[in-house]
C-alpha positions as CSV (number, residue, x, y, z in Angstrom):
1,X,-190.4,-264.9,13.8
2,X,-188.0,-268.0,14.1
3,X,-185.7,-266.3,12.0
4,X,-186.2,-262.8,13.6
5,X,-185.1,-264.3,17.0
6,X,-182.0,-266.2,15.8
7,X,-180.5,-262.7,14.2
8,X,-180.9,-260.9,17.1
9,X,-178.9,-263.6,18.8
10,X,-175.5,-262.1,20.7
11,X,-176.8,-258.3,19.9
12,X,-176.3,-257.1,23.8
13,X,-172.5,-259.3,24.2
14,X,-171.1,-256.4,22.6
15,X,-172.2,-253.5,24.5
16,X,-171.9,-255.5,27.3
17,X,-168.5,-256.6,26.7
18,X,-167.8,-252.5,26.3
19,X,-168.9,-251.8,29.6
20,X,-166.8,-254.3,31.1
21,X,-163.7,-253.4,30.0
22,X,-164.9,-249.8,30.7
23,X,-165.4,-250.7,33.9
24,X,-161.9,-252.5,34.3
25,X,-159.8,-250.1,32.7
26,X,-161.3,-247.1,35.2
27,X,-161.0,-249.7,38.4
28,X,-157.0,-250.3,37.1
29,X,-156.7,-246.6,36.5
30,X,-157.9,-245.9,40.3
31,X,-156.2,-249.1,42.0
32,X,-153.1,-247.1,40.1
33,X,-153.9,-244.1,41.5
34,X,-154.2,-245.3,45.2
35,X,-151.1,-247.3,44.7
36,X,-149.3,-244.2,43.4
37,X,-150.5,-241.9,46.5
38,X,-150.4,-244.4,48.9
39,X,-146.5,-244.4,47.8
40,X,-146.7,-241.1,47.8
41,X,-147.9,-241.0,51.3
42,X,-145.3,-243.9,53.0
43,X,-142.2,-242.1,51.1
44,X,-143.5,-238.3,52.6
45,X,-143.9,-240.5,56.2
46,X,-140.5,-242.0,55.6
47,X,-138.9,-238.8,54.6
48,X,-140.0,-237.1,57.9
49,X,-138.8,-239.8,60.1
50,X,-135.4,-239.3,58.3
51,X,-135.3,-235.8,59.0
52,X,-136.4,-236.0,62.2
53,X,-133.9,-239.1,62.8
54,X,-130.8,-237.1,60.9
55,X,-131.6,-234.3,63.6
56,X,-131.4,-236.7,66.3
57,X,-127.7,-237.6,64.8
58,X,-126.4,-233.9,65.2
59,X,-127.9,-233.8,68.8
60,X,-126.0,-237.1,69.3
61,X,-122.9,-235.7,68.0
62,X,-123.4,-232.4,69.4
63,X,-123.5,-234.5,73.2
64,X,-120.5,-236.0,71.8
65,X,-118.5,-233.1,71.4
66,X,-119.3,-231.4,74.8
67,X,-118.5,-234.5,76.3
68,X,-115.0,-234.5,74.7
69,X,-115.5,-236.5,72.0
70,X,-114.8,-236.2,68.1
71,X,-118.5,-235.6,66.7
72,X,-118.2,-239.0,64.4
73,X,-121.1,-241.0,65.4
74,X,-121.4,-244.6,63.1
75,X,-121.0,-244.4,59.7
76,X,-122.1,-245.5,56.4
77,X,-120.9,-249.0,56.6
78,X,-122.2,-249.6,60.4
79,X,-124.5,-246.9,61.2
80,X,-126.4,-246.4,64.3
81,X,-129.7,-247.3,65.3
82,X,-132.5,-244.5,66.7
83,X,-135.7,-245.9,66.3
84,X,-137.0,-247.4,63.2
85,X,-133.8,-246.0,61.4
86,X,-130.5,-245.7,61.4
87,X,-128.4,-242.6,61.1
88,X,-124.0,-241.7,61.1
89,X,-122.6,-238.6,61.3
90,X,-119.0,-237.1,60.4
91,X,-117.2,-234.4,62.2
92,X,-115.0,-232.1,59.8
93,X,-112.4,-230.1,61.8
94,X,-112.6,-226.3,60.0
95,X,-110.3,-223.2,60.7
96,X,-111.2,-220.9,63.7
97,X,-112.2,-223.4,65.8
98,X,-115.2,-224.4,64.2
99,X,-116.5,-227.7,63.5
100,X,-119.3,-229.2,60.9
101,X,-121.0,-231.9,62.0
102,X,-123.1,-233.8,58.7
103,X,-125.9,-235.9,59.6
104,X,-127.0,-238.9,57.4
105,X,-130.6,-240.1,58.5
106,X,-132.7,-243.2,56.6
107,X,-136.0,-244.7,57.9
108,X,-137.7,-247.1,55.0
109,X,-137.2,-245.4,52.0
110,X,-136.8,-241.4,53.3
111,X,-133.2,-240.5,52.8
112,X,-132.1,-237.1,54.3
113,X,-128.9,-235.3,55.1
114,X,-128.6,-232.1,57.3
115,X,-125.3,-229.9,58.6
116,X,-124.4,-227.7,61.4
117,X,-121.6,-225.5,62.0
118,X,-120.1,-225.2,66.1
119,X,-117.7,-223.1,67.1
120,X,-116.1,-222.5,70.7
121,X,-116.9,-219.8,72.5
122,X,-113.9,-219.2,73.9
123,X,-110.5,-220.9,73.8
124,X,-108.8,-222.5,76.6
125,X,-105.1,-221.6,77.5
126,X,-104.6,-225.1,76.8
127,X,-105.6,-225.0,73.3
128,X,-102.4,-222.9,72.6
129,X,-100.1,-225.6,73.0
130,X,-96.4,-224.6,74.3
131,X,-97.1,-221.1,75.2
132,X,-95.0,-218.6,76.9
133,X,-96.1,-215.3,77.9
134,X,-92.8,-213.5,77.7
135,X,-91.0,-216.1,75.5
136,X,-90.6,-219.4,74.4
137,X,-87.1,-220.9,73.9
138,X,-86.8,-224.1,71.8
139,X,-83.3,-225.5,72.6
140,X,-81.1,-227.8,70.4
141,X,-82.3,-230.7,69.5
142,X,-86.1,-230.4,70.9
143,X,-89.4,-231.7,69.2
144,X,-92.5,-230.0,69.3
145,X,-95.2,-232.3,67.3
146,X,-98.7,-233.6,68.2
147,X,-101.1,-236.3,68.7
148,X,-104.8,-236.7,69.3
149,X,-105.8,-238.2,72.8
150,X,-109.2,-239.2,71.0
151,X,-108.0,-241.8,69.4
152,X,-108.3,-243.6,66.3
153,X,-111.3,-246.7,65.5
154,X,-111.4,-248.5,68.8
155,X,-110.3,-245.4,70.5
156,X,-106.7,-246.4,70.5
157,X,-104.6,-242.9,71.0
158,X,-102.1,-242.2,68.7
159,X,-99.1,-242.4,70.5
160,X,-96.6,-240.3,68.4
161,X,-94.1,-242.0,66.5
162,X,-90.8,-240.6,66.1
163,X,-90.7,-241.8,62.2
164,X,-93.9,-240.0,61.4
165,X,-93.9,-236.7,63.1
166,X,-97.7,-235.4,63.3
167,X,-98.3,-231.9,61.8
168,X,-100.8,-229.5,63.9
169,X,-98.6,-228.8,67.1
170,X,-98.9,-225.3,68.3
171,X,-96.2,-223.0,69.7
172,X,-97.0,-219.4,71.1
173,X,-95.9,-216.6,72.8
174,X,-96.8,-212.5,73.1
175,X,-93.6,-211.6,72.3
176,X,-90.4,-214.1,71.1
177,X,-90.5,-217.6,70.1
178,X,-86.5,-218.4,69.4
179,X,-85.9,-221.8,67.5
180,X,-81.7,-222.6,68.4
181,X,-79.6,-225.0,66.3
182,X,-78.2,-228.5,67.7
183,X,-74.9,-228.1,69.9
184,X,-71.8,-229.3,68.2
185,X,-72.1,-232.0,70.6
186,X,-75.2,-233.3,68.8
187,X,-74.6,-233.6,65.0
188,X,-77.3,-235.3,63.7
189,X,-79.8,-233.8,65.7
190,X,-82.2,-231.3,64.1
191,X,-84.5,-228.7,66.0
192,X,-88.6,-229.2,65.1
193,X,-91.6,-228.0,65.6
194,X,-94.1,-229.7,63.6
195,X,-97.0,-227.1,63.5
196,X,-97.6,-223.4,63.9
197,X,-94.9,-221.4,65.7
198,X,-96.7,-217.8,66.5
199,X,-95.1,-214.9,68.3
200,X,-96.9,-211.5,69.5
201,X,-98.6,-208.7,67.3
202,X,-94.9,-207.0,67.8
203,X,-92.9,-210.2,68.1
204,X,-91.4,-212.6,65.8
205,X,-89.3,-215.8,65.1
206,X,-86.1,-216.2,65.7
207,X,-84.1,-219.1,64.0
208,X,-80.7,-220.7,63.7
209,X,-79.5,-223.3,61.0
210,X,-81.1,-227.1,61.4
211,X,-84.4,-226.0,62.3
212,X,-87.7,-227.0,61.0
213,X,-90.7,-224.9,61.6
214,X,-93.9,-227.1,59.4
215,X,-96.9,-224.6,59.7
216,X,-96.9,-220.7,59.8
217,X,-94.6,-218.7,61.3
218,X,-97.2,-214.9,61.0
219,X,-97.3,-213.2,64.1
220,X,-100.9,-213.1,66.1
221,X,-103.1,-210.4,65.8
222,X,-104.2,-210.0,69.5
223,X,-102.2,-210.7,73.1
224,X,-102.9,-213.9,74.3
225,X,-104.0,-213.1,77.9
226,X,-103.3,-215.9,80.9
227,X,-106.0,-216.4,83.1
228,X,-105.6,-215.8,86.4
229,X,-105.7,-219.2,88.5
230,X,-108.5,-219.5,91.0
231,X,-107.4,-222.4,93.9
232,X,-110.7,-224.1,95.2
233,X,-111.1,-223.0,99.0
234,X,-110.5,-226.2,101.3
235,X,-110.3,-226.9,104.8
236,X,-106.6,-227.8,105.4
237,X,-105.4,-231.0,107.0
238,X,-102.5,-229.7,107.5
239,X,-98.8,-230.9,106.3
240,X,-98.1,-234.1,104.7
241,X,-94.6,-235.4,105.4
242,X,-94.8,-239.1,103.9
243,X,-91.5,-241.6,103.7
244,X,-93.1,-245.0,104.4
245,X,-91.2,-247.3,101.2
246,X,-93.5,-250.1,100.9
247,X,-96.6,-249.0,101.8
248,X,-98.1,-246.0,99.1
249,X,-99.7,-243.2,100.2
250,X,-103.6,-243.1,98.2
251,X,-105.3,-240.0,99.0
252,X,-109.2,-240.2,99.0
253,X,-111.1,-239.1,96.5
254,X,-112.9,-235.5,96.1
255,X,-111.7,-232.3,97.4
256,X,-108.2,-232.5,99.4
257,X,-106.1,-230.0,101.0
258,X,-102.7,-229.8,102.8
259,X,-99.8,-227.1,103.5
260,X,-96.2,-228.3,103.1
261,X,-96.1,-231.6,100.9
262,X,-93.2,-233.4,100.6
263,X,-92.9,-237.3,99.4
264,X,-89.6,-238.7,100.1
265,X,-87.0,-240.9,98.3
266,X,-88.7,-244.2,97.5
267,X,-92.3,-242.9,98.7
268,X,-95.3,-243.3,96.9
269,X,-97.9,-241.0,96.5
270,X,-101.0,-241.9,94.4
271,X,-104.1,-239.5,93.8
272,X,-107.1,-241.2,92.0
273,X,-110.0,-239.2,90.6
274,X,-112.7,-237.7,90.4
275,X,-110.3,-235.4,92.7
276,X,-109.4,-231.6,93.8
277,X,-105.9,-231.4,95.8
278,X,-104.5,-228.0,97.2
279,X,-101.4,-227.1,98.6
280,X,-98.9,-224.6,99.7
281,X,-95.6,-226.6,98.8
282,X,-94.8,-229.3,96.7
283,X,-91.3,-231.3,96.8
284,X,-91.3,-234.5,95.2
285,X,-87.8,-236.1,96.2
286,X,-85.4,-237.9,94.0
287,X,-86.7,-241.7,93.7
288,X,-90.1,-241.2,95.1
289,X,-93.3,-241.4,93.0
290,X,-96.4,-238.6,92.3
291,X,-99.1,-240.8,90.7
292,X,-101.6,-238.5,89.1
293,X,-104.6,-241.2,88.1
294,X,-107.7,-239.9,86.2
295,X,-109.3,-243.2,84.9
296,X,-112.0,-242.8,87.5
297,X,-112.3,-239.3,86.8
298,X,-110.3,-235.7,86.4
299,X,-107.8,-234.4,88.8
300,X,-107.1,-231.0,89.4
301,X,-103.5,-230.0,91.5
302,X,-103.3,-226.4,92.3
303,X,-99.7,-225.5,93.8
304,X,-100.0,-221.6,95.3
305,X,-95.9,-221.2,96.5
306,X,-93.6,-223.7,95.8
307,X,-93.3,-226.8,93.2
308,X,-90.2,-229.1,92.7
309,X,-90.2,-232.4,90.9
310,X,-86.5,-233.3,91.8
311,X,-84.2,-235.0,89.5
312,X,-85.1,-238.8,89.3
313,X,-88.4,-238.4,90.8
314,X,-91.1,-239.7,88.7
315,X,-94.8,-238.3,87.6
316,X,-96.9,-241.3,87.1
317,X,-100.5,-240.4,84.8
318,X,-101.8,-243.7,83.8
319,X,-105.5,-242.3,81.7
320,X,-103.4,-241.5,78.7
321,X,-106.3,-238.1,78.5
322,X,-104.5,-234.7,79.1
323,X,-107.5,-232.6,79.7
324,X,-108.2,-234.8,82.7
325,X,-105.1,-234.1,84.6
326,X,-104.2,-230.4,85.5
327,X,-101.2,-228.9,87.2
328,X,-101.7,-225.4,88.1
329,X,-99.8,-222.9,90.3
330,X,-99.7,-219.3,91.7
331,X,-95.6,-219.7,92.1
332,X,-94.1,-216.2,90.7
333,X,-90.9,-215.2,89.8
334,X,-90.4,-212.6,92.6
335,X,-91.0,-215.4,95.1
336,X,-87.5,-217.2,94.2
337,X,-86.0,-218.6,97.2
338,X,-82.2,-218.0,97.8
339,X,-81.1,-221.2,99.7
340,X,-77.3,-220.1,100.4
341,X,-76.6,-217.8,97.6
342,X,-77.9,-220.3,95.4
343,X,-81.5,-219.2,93.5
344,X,-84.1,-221.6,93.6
345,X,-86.7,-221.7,91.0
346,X,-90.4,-221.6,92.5
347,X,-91.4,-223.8,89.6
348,X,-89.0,-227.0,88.5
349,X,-90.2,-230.2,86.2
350,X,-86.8,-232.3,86.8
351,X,-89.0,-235.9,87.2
352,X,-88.5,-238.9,84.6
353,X,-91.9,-239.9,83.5
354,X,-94.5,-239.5,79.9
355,X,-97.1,-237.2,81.8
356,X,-100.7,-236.5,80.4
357,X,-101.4,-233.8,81.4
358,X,-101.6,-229.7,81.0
359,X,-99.3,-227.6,82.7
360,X,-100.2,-224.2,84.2
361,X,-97.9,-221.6,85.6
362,X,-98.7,-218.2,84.3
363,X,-96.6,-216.3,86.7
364,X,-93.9,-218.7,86.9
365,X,-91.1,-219.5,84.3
366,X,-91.0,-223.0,83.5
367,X,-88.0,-225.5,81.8
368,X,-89.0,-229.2,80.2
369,X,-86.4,-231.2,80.2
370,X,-85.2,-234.5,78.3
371,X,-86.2,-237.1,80.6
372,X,-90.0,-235.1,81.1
373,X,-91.5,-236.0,77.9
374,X,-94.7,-234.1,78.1
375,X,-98.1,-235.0,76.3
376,X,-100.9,-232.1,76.5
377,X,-100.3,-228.3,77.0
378,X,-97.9,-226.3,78.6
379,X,-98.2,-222.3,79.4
380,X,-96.0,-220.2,82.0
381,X,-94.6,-216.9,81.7
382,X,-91.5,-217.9,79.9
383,X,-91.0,-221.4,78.5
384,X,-87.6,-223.2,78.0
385,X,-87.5,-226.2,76.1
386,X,-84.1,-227.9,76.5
387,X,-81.9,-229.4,74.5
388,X,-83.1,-233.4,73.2
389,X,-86.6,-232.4,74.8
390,X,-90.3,-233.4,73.3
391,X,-93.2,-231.6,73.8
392,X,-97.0,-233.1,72.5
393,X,-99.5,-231.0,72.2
394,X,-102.9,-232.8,72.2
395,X,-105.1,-231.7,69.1
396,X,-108.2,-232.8,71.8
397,X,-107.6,-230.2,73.7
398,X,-109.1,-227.5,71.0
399,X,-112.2,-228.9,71.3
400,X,-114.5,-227.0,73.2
401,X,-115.5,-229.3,76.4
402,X,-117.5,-229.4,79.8
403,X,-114.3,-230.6,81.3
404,X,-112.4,-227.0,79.8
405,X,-114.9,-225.2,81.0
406,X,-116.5,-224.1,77.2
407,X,-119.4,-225.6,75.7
408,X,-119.5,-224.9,71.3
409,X,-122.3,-223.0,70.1
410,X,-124.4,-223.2,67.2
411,X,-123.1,-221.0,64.1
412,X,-125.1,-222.3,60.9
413,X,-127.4,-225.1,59.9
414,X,-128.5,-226.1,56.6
415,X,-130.2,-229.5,54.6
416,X,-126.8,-230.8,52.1
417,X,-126.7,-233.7,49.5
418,X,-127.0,-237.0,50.3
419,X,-123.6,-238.9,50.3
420,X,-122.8,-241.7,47.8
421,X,-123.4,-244.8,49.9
422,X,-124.8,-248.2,49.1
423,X,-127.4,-247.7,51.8
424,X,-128.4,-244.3,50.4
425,X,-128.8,-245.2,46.8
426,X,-130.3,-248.3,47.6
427,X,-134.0,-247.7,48.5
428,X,-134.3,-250.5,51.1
429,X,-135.1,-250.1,54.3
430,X,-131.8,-249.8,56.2
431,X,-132.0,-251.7,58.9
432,X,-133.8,-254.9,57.0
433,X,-130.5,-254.3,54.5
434,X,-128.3,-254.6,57.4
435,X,-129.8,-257.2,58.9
436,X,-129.7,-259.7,56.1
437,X,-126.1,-258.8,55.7
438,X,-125.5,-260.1,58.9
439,X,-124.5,-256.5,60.9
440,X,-126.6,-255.5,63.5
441,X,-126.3,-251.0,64.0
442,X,-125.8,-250.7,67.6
443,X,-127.7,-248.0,69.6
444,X,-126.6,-244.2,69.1
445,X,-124.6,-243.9,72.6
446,X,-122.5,-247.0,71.6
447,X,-121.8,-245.7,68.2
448,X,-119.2,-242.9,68.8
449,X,-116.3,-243.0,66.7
450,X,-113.1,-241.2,68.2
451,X,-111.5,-240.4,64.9
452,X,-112.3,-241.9,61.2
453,X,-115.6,-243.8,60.6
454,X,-117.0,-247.4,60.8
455,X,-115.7,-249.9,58.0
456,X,-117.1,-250.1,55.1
457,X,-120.6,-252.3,54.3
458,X,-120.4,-254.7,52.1
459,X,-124.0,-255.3,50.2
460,X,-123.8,-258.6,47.8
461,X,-125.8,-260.2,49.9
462,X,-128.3,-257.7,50.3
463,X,-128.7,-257.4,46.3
464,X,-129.1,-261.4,46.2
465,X,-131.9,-261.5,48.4
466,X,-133.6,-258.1,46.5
């Protein structure tokens, strides 16, 4: 029996030990399992914050672009914050007027991407750039290029630069646009128009030797109509006669209207916004001062007879933002005034000055001249551009706006690829990554970028720590 007992020593370790490791493996294979959905779960949760975060991008942007602005909101290497995730989105000028907006959105681990197409409804007159109804003359010697009052990183405007002419200006008319060579008395002068010159559906393009023309030259397919101008109805205060030299004139703020105006030489007259100003007459003399200033707000100055900016007087805009400053006016043709045999003009630019602004006369014709370098739009029923003069057409102003009176409309929407970025390939939770880089993403309404993205993140320090 002694002997019987010491074999059967140890005869249960075995099984035992089986159902041990039995047990173990099928507890590793479930803890494996829970790990894997519980993954599965956080990366579907993280995935719909994304979307729902890349959505809140292109609303962003969308805001943006009513507002004025470019569409670019952060970008990959500073992003902006909205919520538990961050998110930037590019604007992509296309043809037609159209813009795509791409949305990048990461929460945790869920990376998504989304895109929209906008278009404007309708185009503003201003959009157009120099247009004349019945013609457009480009004289000698004159430059036609373009700039973009939106700025660049920082939202500094790009002030054109007479060494790098700017392609996208835009010259139109319904019938004739004629391009004329430099005088003999300017030889190295070249006529240019650094853009699109379009004439009518029967019209065309007329040029002389030492002209550049950049973009296309192919008539338009449909009449360009000019809207009638609609003047605000405002109590009168009657006629404004001002001469006092050292004391300037400021008008108050909101809606404003007067008959005969008429600032003499050495007078100032400033007009700050938010601000509506209507008047019969307007005679700015020589030496005295129009200042036109939109920083608090847009201005709108609607002329219904008679506007003369005499030679030496200056316009004065200090926002550097065309669509906030408007000149519009009812003055016609068949209203000219013959002041002793000698015709005068209902409509005449002959101030000094760089003036932001857009220019409205559709019944009226209208002559830039040298020492009026204009920045914006400009649209009458024939347009002369003299000899040695610059026009600037404002690429913001084909941007669909509150302010123009057009909001863009949705045209297409769609999920795209993700973009190669550190941030995207990288699995980290953005704004952890960010943070131990030392960049903090700053809330969505701060984020706008005017034109071009944020600079680029770098992420060695981010991989050191990982």
């Amino acid at each position: 029996m002694r002997n019987a007992r010491a074999g059967s020593r140890g005869s249960a370790l075995l099984p035992a030990l089986m159902i041990v490791t039995v047990l173990v493996v099928l507890s590793m294979g479930w803890l494996q399992l829970s790990l894997t959905k519980n993954r599965e779960h956080t990366n579907s949760a993280d995935t719909k914050r994304a979307f729902y975060i890349a959505e809140a991008g292109l609303s962003e942007a969308f805001a943006g672009l009513v507002a004025g602005r470019s569409g670019n909101v952060g970008g990959p290497g500073l992003p902006a914050q909205f919520g538990n995730g961050v998110f930037w989105v590019t604007a992509e000028e296309e043809d037609g007027g159209k813009v795509t907006l791409r949305s990048t959105g990461l929460a945790g681990s869920g990376r998504v991407a989304l895109s929209i197409v906008v278009e404007n409804m309708a185009e503003t007159i201003a959009s157009k750039g120099a247009f004349g109804n019945q013609r457009v003359d480009v004289l000698g010697g004159a430059r036609i290029d373009s700039f973009d009052s939106r700025g660049g990183g920082g939202g500094v405007i790009q002030i054109p630069d007479p060494d790098v002419p700017q392609v996208g200006a835009r010259v139109g008319s319904n019938k004739d646009i004629i391009v004329r060579a430099p005088p003999p008395t300017m030889p190295l002068a070249h006529t240019e128009i650094f853009g699109d010159a379009h004439p009518g559906p029967n019209g065309m393009v007329l040029r002389e030797p030492n002209t550049t023309i950049t973009g296309s030259t192919a008539p338009s397919p449909d009449l360009v109509p000019l809207p009638e101008i609609v003047v605000p109805e405002i109590a009168s205060s009657g006629n404004l006669d001002y001469r006092l030299l050292l004391s300037p004139l400021t008008l108050p703020t909101g809606s404003n209207a007067f008959g005969s105006v008429r600032v003499h030489s050495g007078a100032t007259v400033v007009v700050h916004g938010p601000s509506t100003l209507v008047v019969d007459s307007l005679q700015i003399d020589p030496s005295a001062q129009l200042v036109l200033d939109s920083t608090g707000g847009a201005i709108q100055l609607f002329v219904r007879d008679y506007l003369y900016l005499a030679a030496g007087s200056v316009l004065t805009t200090p926002a550097h933002e065309p669509a906030r400053v408007s000149i519009q006016t009812n003055a016609s043709v068949t209203a000219d005034r013959d002041k002793d045999g000698i015709l005068d003009p209902p409509v005449r630019f002959l101030a000094t000055g760089n003036v932001y602004a857009v220019l409205y006369a559709p019944l009226a014709s209208v002559s830039i001249p040298p020492a009026f370098e204009v920045f914006g739009a400009v649209a009458a029923q024939k347009l002369t551009v003299q000899q040695g003069a610059k026009i600037h057409f404002d690429r913001a102003l084909t941007v669909a706006t509150l302010e123009n009176g057009t909001i863009p409309r949705f045209a297409g929407w769609r999920i795209v690829d993700l973009p190669d970025s550190p941030l995207v390939v990288l699995r980290y939770d953005p704004l952890v990554a960010l943070r131990i880089s030392g960049m903090n993403p700053p809330p969505a309404p701060l984020a706008h970028y005017d034109i071009g993205v944020a600079p680029p993140l770098t992420l060695t320090n981010v991989l050191r720590h990982y």
